[in-house]
LUMLO-816987 format. One line per field, with one value per residue: x, y, z of N, C-alpha, C in turn; residue number from 1. Coordinates in Angstrom, 3 decimals, padded with zeros to 6 digits. Each point is the difference from the previous one (the first is absolute). Example, Ala and Ser with C-alpha at 12.3 -4.5 7.8 and 13.67 -1.06 7.14 Angstrom:
<atoms>
npx: (013.190; -000.350) $
npy: (-005.690; 001.050) $
npz: (007.800; -000.720) $
capx: (-000.890; 000.820) $
capy: (001.190; 001.190) $
capz: (000.000; 000.060) $
cpx: (000.900; -000.770) $
cpy: (001.200; 001.090) $
cpz: (000.000; 000.730) $
num: (1; 2) $
</atoms>
This chain:
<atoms>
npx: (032.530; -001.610; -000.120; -001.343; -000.960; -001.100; -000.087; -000.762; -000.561; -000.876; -000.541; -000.961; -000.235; -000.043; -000.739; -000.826; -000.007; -000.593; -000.382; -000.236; -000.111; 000.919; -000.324; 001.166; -001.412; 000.195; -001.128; -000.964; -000.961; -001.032; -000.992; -001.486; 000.460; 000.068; -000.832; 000.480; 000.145; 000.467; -001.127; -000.279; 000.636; -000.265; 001.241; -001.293; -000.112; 000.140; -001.137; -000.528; -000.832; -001.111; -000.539; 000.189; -000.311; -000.827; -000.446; -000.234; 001.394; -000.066; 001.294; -000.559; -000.627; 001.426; -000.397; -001.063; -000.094; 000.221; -001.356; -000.806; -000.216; -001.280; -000.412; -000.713; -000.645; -000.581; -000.358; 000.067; -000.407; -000.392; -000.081; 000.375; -000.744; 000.135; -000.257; -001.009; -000.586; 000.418; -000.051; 000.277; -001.133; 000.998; -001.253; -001.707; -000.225; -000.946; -000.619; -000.697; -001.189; 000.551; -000.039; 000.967; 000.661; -001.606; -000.379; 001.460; 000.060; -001.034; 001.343; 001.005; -000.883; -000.658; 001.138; -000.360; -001.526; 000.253; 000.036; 000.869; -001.493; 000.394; -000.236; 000.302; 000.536; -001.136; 001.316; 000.301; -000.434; 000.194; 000.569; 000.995; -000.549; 000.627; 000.014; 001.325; 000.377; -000.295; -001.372; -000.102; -001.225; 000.344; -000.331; 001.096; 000.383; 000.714; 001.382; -000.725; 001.483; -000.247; 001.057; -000.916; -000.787; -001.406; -000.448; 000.900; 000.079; 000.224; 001.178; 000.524; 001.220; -001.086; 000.580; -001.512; -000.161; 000.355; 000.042; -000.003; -001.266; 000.759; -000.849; -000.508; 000.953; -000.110; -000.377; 000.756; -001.085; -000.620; 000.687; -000.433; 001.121; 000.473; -001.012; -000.782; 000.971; 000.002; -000.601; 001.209; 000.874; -001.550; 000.634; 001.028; 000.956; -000.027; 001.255; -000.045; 001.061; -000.574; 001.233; 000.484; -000.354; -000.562; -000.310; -000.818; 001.129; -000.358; 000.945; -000.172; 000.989; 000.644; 001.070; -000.943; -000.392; 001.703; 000.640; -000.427; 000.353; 001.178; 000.249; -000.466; 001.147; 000.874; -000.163; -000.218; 001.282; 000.245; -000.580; 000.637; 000.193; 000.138; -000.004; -001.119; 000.739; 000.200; 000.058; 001.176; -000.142; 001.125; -000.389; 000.943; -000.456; 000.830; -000.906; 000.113; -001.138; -000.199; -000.833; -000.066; -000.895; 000.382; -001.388; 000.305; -000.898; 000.041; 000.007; 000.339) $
npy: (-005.466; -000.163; -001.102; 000.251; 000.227; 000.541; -000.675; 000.743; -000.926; -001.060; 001.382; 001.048; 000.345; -001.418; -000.164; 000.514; -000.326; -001.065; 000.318; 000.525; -000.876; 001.052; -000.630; -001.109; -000.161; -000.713; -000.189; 000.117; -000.923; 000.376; -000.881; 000.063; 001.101; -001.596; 000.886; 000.245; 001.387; -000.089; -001.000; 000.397; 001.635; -000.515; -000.764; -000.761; 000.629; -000.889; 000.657; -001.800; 000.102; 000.902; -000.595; -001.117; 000.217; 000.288; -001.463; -000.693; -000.499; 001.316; -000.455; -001.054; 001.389; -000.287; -001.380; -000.140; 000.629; -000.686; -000.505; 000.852; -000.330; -000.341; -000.287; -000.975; 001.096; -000.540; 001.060; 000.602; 001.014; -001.199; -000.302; 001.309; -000.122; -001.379; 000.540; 000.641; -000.743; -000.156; 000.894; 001.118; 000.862; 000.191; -000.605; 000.528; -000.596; 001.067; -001.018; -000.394; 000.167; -000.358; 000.123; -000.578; 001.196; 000.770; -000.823; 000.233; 001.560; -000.027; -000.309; 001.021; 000.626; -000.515; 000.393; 001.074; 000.234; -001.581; 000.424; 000.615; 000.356; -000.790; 000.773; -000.003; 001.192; 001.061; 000.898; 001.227; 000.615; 000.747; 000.933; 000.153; -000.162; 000.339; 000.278; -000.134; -000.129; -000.711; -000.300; -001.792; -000.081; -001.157; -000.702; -000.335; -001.115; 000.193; 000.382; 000.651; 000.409; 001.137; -000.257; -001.181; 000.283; -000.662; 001.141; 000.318; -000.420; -000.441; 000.736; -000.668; 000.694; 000.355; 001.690; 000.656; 001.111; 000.575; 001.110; -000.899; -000.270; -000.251; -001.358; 000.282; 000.595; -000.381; 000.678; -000.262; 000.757; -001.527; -000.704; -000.857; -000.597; 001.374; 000.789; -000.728; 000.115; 001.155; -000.116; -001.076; 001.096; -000.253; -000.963; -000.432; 001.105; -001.162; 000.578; -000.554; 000.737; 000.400; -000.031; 000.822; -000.622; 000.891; 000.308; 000.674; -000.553; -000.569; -000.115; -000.621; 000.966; -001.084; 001.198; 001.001; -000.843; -000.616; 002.067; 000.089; -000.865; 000.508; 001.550; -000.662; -000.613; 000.930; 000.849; -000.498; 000.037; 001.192; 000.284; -001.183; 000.288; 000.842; -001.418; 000.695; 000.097; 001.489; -000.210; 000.309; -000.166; 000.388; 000.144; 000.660; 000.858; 000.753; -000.323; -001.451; -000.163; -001.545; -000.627; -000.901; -000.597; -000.356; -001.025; -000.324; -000.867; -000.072; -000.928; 000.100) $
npz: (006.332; 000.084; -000.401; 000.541; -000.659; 000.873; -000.513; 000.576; -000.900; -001.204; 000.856; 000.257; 001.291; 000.584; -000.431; -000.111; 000.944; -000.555; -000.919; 000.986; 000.767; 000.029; 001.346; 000.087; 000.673; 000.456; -000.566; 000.939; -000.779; 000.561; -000.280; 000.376; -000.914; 000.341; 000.097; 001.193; -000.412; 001.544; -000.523; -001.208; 000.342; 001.219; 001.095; -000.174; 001.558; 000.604; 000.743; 000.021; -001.188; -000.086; 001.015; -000.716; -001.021; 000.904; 000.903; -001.213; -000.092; -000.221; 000.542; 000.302; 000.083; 000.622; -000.847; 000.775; 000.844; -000.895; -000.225; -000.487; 001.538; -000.826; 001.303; -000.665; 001.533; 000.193; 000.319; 001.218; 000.509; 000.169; -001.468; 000.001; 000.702; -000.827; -001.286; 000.030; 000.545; -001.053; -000.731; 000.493; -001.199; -000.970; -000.951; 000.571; -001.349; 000.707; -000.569; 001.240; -000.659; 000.735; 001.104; -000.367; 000.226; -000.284; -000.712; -000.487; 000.431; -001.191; -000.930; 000.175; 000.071; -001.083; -000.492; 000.047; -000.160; -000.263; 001.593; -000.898; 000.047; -001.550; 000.236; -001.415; 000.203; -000.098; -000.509; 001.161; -000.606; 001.096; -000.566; 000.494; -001.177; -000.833; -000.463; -000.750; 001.195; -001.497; 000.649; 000.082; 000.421; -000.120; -000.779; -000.424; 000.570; -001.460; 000.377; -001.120; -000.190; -000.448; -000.677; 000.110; -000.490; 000.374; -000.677; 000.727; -001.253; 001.009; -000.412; -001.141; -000.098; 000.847; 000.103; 000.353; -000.578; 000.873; -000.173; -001.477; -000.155; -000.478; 000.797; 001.111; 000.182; 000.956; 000.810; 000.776; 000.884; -000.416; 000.209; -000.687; -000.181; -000.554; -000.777; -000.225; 000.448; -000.610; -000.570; -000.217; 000.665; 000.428; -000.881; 000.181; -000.620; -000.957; -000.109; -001.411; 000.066; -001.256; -000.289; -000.887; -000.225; -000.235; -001.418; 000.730; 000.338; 000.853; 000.873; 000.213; 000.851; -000.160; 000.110; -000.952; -000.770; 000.480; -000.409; -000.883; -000.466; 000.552; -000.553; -000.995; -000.119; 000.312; -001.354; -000.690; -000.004; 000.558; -001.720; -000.310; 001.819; -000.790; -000.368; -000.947; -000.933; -000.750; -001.174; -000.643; -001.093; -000.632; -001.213; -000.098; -001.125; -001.233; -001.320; 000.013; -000.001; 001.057; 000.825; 001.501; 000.383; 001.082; 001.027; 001.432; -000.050; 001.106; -000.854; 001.443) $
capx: (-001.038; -000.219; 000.603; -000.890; -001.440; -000.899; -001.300; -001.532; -000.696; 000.908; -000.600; 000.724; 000.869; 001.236; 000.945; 000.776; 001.062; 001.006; 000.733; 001.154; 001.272; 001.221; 001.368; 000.039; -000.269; -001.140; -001.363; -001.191; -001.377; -001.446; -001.172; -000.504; -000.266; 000.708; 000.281; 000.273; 000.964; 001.417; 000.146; 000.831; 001.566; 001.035; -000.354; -000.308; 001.110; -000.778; 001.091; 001.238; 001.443; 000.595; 000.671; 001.160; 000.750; 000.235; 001.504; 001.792; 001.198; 000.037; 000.818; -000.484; -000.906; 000.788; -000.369; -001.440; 000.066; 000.816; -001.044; -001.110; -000.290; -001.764; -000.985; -001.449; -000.770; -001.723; -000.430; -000.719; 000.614; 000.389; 001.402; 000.667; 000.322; 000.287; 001.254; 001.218; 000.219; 001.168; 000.527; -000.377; 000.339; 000.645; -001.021; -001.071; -000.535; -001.140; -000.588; -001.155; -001.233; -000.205; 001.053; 000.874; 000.398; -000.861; -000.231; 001.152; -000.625; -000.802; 000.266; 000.720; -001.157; -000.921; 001.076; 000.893; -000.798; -001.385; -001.600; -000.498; -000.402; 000.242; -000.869; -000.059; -000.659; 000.315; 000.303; -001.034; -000.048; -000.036; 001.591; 000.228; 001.154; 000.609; -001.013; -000.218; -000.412; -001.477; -000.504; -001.005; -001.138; -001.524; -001.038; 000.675; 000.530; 001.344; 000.000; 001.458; 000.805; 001.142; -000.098; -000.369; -001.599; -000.210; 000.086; 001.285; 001.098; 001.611; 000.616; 000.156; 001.390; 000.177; 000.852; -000.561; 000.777; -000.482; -000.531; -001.122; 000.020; -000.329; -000.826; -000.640; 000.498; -000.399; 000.964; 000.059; 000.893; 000.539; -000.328; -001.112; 000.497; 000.020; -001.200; -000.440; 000.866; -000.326; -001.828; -000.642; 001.085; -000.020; -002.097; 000.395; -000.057; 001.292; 000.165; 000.759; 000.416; 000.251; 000.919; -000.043; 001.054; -000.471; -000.355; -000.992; -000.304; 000.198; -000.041; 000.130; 000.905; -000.409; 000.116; -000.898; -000.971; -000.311; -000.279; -001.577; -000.618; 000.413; -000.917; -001.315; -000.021; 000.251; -000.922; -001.495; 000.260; -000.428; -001.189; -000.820; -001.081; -000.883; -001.411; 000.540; 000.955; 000.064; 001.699; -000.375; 000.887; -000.024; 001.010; 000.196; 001.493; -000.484; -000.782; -001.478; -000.081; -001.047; -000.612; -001.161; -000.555; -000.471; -000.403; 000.366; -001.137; 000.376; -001.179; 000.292) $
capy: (-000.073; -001.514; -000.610; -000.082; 000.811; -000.667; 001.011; -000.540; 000.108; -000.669; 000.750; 000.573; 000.219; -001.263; -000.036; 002.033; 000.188; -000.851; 001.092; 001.128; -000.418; -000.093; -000.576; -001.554; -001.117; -001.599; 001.075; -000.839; 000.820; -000.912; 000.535; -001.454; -000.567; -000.662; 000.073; 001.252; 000.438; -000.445; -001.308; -000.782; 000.318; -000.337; -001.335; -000.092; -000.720; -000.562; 000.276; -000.415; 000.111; 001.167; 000.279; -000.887; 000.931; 001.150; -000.951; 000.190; 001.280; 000.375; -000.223; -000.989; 000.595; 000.930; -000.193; 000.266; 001.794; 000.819; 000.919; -000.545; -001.566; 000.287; -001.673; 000.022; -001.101; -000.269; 000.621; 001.313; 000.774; -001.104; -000.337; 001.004; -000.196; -001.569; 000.315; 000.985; -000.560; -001.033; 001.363; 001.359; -000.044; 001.447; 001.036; -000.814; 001.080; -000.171; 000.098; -000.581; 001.105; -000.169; 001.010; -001.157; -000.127; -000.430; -001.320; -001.186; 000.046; -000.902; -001.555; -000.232; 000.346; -001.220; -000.894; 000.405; 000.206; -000.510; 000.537; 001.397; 000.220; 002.341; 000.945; 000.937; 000.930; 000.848; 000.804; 001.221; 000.753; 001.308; 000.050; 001.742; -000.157; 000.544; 000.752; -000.980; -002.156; -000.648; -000.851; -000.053; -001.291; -000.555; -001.102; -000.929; 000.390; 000.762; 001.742; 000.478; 000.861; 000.528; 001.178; 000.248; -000.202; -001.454; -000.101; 000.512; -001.185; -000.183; -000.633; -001.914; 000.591; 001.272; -000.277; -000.061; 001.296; 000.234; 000.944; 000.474; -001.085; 000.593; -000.380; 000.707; 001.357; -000.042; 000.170; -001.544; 000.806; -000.826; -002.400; -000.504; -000.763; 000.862; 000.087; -000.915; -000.284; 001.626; 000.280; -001.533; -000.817; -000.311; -000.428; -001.197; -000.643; -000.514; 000.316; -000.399; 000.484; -000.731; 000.217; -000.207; -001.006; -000.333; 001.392; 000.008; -000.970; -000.028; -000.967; 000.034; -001.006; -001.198; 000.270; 000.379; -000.999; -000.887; 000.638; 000.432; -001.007; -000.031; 001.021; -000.491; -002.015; 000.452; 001.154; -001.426; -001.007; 001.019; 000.105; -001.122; -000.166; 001.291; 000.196; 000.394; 001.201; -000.090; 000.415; 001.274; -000.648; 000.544; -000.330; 001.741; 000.847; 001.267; 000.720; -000.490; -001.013; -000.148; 000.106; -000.348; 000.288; -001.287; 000.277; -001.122; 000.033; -001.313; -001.160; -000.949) $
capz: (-001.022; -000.443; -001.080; -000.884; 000.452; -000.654; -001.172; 000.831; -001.235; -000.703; -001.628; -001.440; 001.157; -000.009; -001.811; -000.384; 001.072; -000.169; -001.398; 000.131; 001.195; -000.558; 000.755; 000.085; 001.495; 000.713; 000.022; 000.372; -000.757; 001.226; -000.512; -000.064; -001.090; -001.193; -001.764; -000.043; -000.953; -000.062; 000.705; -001.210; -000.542; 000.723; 000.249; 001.333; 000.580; 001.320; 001.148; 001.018; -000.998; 000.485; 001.041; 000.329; -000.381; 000.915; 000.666; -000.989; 000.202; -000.799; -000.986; -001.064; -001.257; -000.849; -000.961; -000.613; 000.237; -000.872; 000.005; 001.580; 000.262; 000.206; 000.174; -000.066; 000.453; -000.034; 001.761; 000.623; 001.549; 001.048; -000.254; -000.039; 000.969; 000.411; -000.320; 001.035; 001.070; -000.277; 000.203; -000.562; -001.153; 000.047; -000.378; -000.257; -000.798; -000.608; -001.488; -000.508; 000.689; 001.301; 001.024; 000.258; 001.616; 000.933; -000.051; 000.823; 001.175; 001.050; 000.384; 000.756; 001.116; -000.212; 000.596; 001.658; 000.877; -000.100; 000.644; -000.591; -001.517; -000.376; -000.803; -001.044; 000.375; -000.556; 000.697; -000.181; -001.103; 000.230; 000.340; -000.448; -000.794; -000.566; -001.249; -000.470; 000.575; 000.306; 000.847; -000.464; 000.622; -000.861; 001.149; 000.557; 001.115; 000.008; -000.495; -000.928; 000.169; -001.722; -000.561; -002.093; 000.086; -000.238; -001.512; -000.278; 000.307; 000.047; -001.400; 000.583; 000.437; 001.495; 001.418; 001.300; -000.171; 001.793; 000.217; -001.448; -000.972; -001.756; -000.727; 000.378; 000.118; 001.328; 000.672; 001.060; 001.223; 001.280; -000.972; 000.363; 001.350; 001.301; 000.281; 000.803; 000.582; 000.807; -000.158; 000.698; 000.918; 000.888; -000.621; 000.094; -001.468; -000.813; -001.274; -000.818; -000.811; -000.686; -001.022; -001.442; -000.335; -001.523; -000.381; 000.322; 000.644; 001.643; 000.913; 001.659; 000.520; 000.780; 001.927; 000.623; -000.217; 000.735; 001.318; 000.025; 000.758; 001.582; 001.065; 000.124; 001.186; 001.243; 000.620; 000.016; 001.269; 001.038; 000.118; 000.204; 000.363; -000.603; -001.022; -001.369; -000.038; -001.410; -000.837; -001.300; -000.843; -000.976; -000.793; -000.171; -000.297; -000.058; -000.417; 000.450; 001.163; 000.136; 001.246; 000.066; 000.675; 000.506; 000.884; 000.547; 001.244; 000.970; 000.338; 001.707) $
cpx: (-000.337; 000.103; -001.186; -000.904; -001.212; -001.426; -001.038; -001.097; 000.892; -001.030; 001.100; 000.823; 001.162; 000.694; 001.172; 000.958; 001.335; 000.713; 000.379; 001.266; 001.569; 001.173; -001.336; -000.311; -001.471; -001.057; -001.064; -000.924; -000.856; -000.931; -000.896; -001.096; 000.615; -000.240; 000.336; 001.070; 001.603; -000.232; 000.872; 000.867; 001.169; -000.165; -000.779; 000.277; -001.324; 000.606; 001.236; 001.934; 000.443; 000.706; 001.347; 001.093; 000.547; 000.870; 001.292; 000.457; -000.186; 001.031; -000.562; -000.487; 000.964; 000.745; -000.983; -000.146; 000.435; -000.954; -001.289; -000.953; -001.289; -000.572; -001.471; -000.495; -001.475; -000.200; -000.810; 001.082; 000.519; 001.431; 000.764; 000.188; 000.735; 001.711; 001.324; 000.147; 001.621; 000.921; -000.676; 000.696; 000.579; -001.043; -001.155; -000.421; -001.553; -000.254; -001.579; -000.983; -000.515; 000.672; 000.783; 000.414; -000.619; -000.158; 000.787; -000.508; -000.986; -000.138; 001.034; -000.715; -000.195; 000.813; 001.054; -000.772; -001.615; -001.051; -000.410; -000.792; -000.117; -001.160; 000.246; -000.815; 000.541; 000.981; -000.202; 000.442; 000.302; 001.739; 000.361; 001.080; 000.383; -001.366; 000.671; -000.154; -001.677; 000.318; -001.159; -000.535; -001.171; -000.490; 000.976; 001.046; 001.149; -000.402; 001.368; 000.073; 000.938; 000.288; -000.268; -001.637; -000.086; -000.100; 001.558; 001.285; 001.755; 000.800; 000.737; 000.953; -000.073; 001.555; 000.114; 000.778; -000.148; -000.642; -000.583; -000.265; 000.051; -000.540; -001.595; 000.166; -000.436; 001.307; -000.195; 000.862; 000.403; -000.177; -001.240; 000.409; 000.209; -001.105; -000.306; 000.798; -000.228; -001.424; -000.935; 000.978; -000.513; -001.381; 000.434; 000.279; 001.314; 000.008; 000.724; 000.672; 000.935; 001.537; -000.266; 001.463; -000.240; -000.613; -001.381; -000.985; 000.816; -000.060; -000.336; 001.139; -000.007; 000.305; -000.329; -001.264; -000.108; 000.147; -001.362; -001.088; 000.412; -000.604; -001.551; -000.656; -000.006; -001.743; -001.268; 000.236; -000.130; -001.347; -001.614; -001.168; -000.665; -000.655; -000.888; 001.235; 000.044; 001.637; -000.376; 001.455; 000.271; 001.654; 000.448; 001.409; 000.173; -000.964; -001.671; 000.299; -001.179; -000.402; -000.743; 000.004; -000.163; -000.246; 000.916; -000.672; 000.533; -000.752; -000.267; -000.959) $
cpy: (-001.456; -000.365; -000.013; 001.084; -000.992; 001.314; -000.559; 000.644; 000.203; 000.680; 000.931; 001.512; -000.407; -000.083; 001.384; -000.184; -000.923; 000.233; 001.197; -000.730; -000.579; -000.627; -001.207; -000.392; -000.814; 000.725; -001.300; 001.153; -000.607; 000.701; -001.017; -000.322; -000.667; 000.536; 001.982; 000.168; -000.615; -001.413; -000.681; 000.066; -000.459; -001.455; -000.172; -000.710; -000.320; 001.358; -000.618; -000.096; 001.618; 000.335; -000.565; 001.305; 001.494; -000.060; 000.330; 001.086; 000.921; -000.095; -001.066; 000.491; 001.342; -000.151; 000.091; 001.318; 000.832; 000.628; -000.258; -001.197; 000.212; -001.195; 001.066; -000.981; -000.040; 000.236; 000.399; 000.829; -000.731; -000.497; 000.781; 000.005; -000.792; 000.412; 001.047; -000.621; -000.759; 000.878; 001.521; -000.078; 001.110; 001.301; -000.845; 001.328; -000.134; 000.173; -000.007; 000.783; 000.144; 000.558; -001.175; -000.058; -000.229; -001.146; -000.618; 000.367; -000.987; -001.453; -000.022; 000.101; -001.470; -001.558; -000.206; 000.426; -000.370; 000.333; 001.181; 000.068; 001.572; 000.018; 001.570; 001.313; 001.510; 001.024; 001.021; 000.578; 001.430; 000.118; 001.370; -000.114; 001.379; 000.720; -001.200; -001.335; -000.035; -001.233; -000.793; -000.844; -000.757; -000.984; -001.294; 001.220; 000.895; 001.485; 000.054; 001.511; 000.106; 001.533; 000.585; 000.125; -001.118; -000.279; 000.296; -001.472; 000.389; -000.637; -001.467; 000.262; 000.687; -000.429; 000.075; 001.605; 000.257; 001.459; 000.969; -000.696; 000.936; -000.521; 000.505; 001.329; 000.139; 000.106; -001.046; 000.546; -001.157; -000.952; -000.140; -001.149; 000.643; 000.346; -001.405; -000.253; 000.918; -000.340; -001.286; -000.262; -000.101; -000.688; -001.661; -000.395; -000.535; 000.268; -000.289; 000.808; -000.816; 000.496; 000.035; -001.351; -000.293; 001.309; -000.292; -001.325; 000.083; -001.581; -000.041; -000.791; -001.261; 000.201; 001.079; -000.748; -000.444; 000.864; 000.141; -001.454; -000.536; 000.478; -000.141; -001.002; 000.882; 000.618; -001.193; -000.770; 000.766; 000.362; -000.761; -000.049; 001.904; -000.155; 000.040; 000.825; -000.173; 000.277; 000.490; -000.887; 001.028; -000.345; 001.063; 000.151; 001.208; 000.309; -000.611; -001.115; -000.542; 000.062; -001.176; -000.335; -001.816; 000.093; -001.328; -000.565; -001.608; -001.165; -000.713; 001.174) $
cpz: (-000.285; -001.646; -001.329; -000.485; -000.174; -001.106; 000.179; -001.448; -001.056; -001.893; -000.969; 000.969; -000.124; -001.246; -000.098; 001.237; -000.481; -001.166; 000.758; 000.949; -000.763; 000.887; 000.502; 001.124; -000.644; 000.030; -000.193; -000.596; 000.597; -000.876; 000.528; -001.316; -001.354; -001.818; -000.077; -001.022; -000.125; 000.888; -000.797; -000.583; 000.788; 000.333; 001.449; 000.968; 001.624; 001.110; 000.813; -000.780; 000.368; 001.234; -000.011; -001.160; 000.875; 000.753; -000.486; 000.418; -001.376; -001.300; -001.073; -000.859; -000.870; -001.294; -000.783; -000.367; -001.316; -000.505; 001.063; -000.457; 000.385; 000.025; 000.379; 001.333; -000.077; 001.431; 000.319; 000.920; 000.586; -000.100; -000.240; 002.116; 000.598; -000.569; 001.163; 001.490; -000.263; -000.261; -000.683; -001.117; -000.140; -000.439; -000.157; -001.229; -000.326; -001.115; -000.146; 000.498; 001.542; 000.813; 000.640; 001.386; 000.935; -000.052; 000.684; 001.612; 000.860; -000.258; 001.143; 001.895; 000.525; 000.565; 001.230; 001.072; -000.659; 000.277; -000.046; -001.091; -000.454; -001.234; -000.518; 000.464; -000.728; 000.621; -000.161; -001.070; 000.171; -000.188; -000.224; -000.922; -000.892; -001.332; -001.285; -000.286; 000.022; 000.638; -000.736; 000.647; -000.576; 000.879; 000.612; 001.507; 000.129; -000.256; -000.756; -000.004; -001.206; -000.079; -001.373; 000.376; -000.946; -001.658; -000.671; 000.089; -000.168; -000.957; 000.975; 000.243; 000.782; 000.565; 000.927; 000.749; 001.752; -000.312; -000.950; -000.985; -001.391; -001.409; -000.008; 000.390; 001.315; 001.511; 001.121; 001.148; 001.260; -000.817; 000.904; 001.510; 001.310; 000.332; 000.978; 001.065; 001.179; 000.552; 001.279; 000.770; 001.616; -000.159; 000.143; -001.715; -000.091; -001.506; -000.807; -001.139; -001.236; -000.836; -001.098; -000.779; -002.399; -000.145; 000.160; 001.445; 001.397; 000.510; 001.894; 000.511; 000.768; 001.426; 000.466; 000.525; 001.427; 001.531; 000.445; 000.565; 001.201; 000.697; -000.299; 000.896; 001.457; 000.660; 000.275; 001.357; 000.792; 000.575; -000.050; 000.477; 000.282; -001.106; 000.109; -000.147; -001.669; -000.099; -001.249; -000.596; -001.443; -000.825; -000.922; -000.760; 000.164; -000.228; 000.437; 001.664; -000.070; 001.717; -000.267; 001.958; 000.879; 001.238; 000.575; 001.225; 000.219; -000.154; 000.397; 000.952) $
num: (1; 2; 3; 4; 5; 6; 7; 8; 9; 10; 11; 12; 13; 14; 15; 16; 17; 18; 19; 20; 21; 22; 23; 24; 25; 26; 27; 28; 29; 30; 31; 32; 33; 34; 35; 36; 37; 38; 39; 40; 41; 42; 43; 44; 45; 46; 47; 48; 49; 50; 51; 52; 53; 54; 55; 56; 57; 58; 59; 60; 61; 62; 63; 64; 65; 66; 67; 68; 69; 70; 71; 72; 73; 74; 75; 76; 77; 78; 79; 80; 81; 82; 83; 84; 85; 86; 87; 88; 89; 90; 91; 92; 93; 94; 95; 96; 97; 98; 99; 100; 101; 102; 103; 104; 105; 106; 107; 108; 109; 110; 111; 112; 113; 114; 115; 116; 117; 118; 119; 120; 121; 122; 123; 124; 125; 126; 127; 128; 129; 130; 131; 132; 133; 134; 135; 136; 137; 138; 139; 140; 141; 142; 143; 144; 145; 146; 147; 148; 149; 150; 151; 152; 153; 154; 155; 156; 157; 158; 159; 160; 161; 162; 163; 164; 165; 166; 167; 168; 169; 170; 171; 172; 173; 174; 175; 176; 177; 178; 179; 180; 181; 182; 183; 184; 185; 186; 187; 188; 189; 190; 191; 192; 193; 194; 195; 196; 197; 198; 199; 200; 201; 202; 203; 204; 205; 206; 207; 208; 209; 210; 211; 212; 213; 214; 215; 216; 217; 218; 219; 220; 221; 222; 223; 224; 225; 226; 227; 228; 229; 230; 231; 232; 233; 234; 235; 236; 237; 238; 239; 240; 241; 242; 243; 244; 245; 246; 247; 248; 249; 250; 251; 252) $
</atoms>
């Protein structure tokens, strides 16, 4: 297990996560907005100070630890990338309105295969899903997946129940991770299944993170010269998920 997490958005997401986390690691907050909610409750810290803390042997911080340790950085995706190159974080927690993984996706693309340009694309929308998994599509490129309908909110303590929600009184004959999993296993998808690590909150493991971007480096490198070729990216628990969709066309 690695020594830190990082918390990708620094609102009112980020906040509530951080009032529920009851055991002691090194937690990086990235926002790239300086007057965000938690720019100012914590100390801010440079990435290169961060990395050099990642370095450290973990024992140096087993004084500190006695409770948890929250640096504020001023970022983007990028540096959540820059960060794990030095090492995998034990959890990346999304906080912020955006589909995070994808993103790191296509910085990590961008950096290991320069002459690739990607482009944001829709994925199909047709699925054979279940009677109570809504599906939803609007005008941006993602597809969401719940088991709540879109006017129906989830209490802030979900435990994320596998086979009934009894907040909705709804039955859940497959997770939504399996679903996609089932539905896109020959569509070229990567999938992020997320843990529950807080009452109502999820992380992504840092070595899943970094299986999933192997067999991503592998499959690009294979397939290189078959572009165009698309990928399907999704970030999934039990009960919701998201999708999205990237094209990879050669620019040589």
């Amino acid at each position: 297990m690695s020594d830190y997490n990082i918390i990708f958005g620094g609102g009112k997401f980020g906040s509530h996560f951080i009032k529920t986390m009851d055991y002691p690691i090194l937690s990086f907050i990235i926002d790239n907005d300086s007057n965000c909610l938690l720019a100012n409750k914590f100390p801010k810290m440079k990435i290169e100070e961060a990395q050099k803390r990642i370095l450290q042997n973990r024992i140096i911080f087993k004084s500190e630890l006695k409770q948890n340790m929250f640096f504020f950085i001023e970022g983007t995706i990028e540096t959540v990338y820059e960060l794990m190159k030095i090492r995998n974080p034990n959890y990346i927690v999304p906080t912020a309105p955006i589909h995070v993984i994808f993103e790191l996706i296509k910085v990590f693309i961008h950096k290991n295969f320069p002459n690739i340009n990607l482009t944001a694309v829709k994925p199909r929308s047709i699925f054979k899903k279940p009677d109570e998994l809504f599906v939803f599509s609007f005008d941006n490129p993602e597809i969401y997946f719940s088991y709540a309908d879109w006017e129906e909110k989830c209490p802030e303590n979900c435990p994320s129940p596998l086979d009934y929600c009894p907040f909705h009184k709804r039955k859940k004959p497959i997770t939504v991770s399996d679903f996609l999993e089932h539905e896109l296993s020959e569509n070229n998808y990567f999938g992020f299944e997320s843990t529950q690590i807080g009452p109502g909150y999820g992380g992504i493991e840092g070595k899943l993170i970094k299986n999933r971007l192997d067999k991503l480096f592998t499959f690009i490198d294979g397939n290189s010269n078959n572009c165009p070729i698309e990928i399907l990216v999704g970030t999934t628990c039990n009960c919701h998920g998201v999708l999205s969709g990237l094209q990879l066309l050669d620019s040589e």
